[in-house]
N, CA and C atoms as a LAMMPS dump frame, in Angstrom:
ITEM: TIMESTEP
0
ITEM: NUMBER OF ATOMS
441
ITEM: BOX BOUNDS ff ff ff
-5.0000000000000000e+02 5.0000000000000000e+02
-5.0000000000000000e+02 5.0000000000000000e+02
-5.0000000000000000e+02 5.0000000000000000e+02
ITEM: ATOMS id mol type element x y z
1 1 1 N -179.391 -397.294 -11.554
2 1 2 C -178.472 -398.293 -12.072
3 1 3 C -178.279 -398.077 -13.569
4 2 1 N -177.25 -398.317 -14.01
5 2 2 C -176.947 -398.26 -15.426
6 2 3 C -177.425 -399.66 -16.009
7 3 1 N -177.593 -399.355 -17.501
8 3 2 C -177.688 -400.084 -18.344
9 3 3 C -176.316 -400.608 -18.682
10 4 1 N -176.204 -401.984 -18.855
11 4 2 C -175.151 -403.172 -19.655
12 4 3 C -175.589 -403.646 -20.533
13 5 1 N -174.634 -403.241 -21.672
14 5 2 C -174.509 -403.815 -22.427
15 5 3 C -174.447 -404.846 -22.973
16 6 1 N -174.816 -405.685 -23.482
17 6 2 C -174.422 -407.166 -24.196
18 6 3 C -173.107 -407.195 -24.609
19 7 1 N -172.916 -406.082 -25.368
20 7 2 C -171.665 -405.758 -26.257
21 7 3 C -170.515 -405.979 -25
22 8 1 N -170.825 -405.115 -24.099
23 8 2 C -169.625 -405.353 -23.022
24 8 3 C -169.718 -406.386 -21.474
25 9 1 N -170.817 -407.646 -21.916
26 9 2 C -169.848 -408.823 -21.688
27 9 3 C -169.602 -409.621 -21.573
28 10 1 N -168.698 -410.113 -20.948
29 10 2 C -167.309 -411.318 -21.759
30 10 3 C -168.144 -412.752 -21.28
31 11 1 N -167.139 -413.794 -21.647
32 11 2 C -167.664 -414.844 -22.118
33 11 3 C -165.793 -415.678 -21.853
34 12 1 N -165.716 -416.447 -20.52
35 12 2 C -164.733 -417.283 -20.693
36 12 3 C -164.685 -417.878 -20.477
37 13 1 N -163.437 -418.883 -20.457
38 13 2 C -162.808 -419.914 -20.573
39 13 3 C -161.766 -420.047 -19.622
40 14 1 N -161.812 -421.618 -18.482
41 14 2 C -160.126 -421.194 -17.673
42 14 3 C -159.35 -422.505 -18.142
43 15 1 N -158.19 -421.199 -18.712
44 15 2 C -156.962 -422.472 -19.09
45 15 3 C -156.146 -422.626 -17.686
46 16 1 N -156.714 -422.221 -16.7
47 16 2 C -155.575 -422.617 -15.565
48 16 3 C -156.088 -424.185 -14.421
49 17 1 N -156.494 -424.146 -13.165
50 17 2 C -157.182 -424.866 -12.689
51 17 3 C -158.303 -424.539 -12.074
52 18 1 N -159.1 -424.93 -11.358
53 18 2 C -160.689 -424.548 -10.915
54 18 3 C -159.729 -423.513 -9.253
55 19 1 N -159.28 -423.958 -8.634
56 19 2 C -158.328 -423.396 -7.816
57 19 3 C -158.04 -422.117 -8.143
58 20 1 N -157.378 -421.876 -8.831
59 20 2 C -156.23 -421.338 -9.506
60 20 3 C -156.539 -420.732 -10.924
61 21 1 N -157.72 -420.289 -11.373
62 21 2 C -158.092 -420.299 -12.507
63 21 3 C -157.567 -419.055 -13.536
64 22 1 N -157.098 -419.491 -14.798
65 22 2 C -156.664 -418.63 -15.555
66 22 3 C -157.759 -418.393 -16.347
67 23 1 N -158.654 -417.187 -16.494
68 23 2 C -159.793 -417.039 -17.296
69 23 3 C -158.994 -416.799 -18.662
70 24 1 N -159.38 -417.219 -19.912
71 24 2 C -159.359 -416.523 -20.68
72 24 3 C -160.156 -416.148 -21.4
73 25 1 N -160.688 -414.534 -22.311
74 25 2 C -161.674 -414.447 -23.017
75 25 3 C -161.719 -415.007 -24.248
76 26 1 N -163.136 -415.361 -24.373
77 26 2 C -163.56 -415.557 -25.754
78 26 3 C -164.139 -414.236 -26.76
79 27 1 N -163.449 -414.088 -27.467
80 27 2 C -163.486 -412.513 -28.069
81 27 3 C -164.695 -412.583 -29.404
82 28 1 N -164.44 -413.748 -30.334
83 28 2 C -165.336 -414.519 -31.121
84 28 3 C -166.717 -415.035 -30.921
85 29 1 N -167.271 -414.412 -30.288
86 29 2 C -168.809 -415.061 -29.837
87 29 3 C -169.585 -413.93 -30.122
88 30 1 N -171.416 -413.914 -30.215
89 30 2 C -172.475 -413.625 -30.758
90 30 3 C -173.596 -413.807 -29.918
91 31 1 N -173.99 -413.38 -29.658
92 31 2 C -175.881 -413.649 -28.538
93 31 3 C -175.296 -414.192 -27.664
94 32 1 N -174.55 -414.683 -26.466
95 32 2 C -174.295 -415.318 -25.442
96 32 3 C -175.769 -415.305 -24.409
97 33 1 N -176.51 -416.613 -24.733
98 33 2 C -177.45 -417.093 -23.751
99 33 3 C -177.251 -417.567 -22.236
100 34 1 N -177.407 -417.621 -21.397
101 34 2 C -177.301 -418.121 -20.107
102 34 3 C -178.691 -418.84 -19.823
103 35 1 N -179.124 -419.784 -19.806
104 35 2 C -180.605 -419.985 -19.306
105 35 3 C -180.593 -420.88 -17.991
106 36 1 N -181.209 -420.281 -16.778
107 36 2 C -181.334 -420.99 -15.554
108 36 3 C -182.615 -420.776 -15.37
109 37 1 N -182.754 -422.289 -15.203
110 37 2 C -184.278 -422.811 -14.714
111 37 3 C -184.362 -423.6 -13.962
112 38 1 N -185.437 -424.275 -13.359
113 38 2 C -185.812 -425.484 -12.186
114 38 3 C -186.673 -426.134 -13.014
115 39 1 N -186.609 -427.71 -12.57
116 39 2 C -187.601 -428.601 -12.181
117 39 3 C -188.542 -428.218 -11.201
118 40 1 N -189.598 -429.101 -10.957
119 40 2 C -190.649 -428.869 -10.137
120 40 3 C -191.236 -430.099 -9.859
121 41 1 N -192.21 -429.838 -8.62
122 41 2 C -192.474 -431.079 -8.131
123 41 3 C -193.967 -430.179 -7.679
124 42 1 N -194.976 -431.374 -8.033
125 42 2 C -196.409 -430.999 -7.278
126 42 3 C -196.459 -431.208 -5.903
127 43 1 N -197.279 -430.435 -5.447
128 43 2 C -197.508 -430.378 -3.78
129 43 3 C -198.755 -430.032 -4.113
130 44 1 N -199.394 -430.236 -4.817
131 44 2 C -201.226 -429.799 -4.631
132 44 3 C -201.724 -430.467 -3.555
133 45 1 N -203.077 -429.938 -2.959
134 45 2 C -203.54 -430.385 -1.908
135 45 3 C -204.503 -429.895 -1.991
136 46 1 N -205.856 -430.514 -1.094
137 46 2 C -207.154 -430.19 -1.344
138 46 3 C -207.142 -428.801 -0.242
139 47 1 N -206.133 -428.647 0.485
140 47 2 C -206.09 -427.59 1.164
141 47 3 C -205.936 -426.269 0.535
142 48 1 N -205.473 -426.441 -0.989
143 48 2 C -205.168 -425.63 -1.581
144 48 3 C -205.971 -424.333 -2.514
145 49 1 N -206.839 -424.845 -1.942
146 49 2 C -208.222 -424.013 -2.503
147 49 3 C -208.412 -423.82 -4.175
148 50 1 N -208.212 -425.112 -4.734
149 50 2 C -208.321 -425.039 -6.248
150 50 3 C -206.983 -424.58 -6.827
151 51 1 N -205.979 -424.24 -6.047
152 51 2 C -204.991 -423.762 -7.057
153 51 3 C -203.937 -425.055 -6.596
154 52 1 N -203.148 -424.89 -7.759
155 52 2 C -202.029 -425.798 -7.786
156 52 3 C -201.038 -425.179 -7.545
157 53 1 N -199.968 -426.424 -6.57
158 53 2 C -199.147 -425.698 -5.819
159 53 3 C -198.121 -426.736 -6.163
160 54 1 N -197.005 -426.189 -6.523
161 54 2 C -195.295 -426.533 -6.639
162 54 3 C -194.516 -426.151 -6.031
163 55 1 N -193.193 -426.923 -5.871
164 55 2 C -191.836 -426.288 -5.302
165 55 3 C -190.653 -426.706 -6.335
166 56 1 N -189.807 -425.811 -6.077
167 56 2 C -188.679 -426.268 -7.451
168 56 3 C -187.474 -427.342 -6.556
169 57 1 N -187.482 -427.96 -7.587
170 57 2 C -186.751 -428.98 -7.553
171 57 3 C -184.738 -428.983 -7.655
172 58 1 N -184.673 -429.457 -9.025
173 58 2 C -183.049 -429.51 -9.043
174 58 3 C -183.735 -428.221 -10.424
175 59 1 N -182.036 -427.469 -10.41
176 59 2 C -181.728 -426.406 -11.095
177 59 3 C -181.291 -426.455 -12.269
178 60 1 N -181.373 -425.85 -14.189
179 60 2 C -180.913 -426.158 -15.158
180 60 3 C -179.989 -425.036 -15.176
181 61 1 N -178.966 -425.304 -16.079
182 61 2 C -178.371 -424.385 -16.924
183 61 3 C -177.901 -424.874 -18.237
184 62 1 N -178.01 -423.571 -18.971
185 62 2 C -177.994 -424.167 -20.377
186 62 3 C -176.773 -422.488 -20.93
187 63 1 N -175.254 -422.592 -21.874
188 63 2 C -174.821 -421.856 -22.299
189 63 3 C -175.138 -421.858 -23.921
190 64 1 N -175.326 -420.897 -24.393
191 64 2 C -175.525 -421.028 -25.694
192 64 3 C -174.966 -419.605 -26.798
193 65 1 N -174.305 -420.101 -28.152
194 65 2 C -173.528 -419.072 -28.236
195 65 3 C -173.14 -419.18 -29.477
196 66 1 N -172.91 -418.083 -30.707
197 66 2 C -172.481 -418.295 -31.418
198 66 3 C -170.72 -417.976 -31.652
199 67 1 N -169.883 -418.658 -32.782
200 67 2 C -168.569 -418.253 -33.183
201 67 3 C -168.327 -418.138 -34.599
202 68 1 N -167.843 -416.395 -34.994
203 68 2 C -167.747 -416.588 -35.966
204 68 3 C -166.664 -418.139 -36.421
205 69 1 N -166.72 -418.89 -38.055
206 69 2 C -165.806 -419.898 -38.076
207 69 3 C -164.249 -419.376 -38.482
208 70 1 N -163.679 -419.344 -38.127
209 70 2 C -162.263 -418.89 -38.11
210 70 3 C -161.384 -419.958 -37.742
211 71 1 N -160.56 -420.69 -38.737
212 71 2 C -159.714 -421.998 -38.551
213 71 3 C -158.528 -421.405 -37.191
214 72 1 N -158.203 -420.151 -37.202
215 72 2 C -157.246 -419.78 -36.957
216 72 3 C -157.792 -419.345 -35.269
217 73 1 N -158.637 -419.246 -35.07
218 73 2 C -159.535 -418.722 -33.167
219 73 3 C -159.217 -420.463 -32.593
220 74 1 N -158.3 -419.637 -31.543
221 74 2 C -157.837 -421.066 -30.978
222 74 3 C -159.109 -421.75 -29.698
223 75 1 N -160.054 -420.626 -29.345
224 75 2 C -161.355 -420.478 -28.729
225 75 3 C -162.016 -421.766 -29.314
226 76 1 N -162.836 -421.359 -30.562
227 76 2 C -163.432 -422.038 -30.831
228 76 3 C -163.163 -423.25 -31.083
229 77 1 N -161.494 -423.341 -31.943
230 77 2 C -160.959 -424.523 -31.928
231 77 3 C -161.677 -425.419 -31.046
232 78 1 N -161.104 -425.156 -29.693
233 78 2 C -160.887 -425.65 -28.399
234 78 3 C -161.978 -426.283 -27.984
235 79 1 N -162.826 -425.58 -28.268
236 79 2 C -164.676 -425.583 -27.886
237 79 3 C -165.358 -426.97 -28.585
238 80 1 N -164.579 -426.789 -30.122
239 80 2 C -165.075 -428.045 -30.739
240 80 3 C -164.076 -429.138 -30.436
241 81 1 N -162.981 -429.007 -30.458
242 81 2 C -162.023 -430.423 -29.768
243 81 3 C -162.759 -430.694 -28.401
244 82 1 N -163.219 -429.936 -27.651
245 82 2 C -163.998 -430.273 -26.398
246 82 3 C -165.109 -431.238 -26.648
247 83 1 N -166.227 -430.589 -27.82
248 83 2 C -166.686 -431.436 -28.056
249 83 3 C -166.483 -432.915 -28.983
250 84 1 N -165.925 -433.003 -29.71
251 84 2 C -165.187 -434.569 -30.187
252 84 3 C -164.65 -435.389 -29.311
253 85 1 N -164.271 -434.772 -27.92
254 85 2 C -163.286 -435.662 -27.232
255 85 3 C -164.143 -435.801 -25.671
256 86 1 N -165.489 -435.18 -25.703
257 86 2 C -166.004 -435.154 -24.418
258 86 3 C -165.474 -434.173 -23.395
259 87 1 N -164.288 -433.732 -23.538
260 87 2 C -164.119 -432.84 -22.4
261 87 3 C -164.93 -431.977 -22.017
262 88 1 N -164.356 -431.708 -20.385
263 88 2 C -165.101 -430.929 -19.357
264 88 3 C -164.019 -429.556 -19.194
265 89 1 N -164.718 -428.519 -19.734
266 89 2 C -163.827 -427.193 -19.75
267 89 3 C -164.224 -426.125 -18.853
268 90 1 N -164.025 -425.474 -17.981
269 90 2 C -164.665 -424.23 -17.345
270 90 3 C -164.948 -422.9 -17.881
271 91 1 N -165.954 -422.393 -17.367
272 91 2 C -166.827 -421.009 -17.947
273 91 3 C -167.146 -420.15 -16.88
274 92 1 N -167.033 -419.206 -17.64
275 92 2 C -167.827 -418.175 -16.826
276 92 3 C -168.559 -417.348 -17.76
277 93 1 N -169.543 -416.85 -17.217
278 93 2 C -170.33 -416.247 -18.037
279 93 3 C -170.889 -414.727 -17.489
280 94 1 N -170.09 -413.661 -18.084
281 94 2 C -169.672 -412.624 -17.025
282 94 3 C -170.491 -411.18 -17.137
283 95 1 N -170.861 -410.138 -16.627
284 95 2 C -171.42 -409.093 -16.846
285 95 3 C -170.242 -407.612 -17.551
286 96 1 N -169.092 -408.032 -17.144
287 96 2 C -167.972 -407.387 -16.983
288 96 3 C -166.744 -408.202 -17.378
289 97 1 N -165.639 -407.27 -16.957
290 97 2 C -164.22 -408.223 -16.931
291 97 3 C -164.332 -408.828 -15.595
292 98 1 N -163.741 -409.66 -15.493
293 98 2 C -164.162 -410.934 -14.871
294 98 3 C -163.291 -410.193 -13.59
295 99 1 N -162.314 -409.439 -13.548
296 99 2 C -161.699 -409.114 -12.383
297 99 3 C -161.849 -408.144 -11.624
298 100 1 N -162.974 -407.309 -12.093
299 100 2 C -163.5 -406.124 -11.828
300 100 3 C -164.39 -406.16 -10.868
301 101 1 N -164.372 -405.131 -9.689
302 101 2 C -165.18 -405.306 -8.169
303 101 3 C -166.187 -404.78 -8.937
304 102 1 N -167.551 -405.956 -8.34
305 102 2 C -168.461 -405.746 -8.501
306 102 3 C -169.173 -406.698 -10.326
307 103 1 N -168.414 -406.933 -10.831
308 103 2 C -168.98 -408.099 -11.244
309 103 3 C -169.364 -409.287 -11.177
310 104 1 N -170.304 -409.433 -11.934
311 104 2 C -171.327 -411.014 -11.384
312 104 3 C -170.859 -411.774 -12.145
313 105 1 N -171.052 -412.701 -12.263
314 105 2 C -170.751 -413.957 -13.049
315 105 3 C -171.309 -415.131 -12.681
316 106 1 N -171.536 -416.446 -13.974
317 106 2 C -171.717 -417.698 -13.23
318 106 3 C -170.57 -418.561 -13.997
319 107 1 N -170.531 -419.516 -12.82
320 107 2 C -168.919 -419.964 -12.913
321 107 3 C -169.424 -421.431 -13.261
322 108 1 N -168.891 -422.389 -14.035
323 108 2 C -169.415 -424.316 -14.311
324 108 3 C -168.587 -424.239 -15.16
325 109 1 N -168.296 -425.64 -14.309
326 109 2 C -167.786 -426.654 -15.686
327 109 3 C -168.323 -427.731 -16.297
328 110 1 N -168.232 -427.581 -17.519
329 110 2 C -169.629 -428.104 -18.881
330 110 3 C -168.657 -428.614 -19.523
331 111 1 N -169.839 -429.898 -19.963
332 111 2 C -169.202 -430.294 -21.308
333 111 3 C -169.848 -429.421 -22.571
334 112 1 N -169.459 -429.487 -23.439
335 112 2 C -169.687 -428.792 -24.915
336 112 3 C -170.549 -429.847 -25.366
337 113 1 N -171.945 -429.975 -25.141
338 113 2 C -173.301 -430.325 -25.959
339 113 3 C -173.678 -430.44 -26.874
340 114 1 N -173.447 -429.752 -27.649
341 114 2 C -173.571 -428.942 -28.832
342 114 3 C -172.911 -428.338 -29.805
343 115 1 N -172.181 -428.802 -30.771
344 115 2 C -170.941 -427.702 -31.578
345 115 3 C -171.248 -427.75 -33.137
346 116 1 N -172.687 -427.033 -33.858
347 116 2 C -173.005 -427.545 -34.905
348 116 3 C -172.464 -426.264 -35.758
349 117 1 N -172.301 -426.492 -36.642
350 117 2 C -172.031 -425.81 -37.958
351 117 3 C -172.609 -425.548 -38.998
352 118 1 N -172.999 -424.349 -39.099
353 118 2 C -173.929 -423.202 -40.058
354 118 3 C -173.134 -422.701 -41.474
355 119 1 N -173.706 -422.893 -42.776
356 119 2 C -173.032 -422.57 -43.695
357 119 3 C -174.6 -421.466 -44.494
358 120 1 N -174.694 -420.688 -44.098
359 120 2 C -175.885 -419.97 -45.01
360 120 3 C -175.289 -419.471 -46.273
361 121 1 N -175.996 -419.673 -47.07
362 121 2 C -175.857 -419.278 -48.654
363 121 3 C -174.96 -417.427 -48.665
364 122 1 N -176.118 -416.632 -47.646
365 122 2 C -175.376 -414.942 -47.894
366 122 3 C -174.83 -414.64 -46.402
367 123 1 N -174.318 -415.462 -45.768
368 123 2 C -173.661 -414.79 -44.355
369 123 3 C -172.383 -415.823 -43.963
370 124 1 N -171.652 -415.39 -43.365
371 124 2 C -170.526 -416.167 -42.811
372 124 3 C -170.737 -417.61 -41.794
373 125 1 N -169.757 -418.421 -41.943
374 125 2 C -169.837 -419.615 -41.87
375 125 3 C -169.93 -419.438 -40.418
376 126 1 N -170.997 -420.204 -39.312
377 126 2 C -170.764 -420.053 -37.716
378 126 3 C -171.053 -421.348 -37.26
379 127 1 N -170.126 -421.222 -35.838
380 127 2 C -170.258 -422.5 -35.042
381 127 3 C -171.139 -422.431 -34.182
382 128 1 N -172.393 -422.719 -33.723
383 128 2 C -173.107 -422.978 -32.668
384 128 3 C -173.112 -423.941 -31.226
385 129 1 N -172.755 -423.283 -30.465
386 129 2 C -172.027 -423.62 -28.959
387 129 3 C -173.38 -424.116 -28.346
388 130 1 N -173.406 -425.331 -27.255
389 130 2 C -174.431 -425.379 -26.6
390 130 3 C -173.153 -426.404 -25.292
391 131 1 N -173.508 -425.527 -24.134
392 131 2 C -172.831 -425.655 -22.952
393 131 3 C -173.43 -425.883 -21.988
394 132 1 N -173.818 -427.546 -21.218
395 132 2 C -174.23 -427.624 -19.963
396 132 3 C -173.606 -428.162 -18.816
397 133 1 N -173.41 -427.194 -18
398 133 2 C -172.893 -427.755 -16.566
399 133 3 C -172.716 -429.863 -15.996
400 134 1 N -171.628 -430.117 -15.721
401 134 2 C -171.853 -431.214 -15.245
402 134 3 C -171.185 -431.221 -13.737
403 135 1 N -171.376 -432.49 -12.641
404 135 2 C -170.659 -432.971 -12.066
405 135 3 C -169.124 -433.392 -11.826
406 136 1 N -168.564 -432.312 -11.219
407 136 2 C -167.146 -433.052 -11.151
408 136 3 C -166.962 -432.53 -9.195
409 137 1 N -165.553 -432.969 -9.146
410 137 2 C -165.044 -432.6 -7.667
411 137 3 C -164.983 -431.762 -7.146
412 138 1 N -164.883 -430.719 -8.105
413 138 2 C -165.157 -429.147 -7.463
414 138 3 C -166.153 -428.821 -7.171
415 139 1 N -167.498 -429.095 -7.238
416 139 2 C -168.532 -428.936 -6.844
417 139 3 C -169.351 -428.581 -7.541
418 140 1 N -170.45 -427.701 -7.202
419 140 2 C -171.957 -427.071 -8.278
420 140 3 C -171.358 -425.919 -8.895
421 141 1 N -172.516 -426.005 -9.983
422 141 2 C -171.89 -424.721 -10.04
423 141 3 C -172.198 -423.536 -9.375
424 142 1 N -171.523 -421.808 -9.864
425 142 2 C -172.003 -421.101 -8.457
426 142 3 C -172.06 -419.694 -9.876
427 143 1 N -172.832 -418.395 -8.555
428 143 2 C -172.987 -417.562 -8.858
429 143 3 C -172.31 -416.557 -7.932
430 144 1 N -171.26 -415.442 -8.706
431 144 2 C -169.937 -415.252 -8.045
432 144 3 C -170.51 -413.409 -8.264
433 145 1 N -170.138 -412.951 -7.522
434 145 2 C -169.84 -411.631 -7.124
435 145 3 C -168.24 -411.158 -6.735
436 146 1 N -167.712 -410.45 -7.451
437 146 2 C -166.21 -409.669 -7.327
438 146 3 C -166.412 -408.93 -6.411
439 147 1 N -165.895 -408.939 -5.118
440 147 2 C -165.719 -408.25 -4.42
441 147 3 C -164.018 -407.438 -4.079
């Protein structure tokens, strides 16, 4: 298997509908995190011969990401009007171009958590993205394979 790059990949956004979705990339981003984890629940038992025993519970996800600040990246714009106004925007978070057989991806729609702003004394001004999945009608979120 080959090695992937970070560098090559993408990170979007759908301006269309969950149906119907128009991805678009985010070209402006930095470290793109994905973190999926579980809850847990004890099941110890004296049957257990001294060890402790769990099962996972409900599932986390957490997006996390930097943008350079650029008044003019209608991306990030977007990302922070998302967050001021609460909106729920869709993502994907991709290995590849998103249309390409054989890329993975995970697909949610999140509200924007997180949209803080970094001014360091010797480096450029950045927005810090924090993206978690919520509840809506379309369902959970999922983990997608291009076939």
């Amino acid at each position: 298997m080959a090695t992937i790059l970070g560098m090559n990949a993408n990170l979007y956004y759908n301006t269309g509908t969950y149906g119907s979705p128009t991805w678009t990339l985010i070209t402006n981003v930095r470290d793109v995190n994905l973190s999926l984890d579980s809850e847990e629940a004890d099941v110890t038992t004296r049957a257990n011969s001294g060890w402790k025993a769990s099962v996972v519970t409900l599932r986390t996800a957490q997006i996390t990401f930097q943008a350079i600040y650029d008044k003019a990246d209608t991306a990030s714009q977007a990302l922070f009007d998302a967050y001021l106004t609460g909106a729920i925007k869709e993502f994907a978070v991709a290995d590849a171009a998103i249309a390409t057989t054989g890329t993975e991806y995970f697909r949610a729609e999140c509200y924007v958590k997180g949209a803080s702003v970094s001014q360091p004394l010797t480096d450029a001004i950045k927005h810090d993205f924090t993206l978690v999945p919520t509840s809506t009608s379309n369902g959970s979120p999922q983990w997608v394979t291009v076939s």
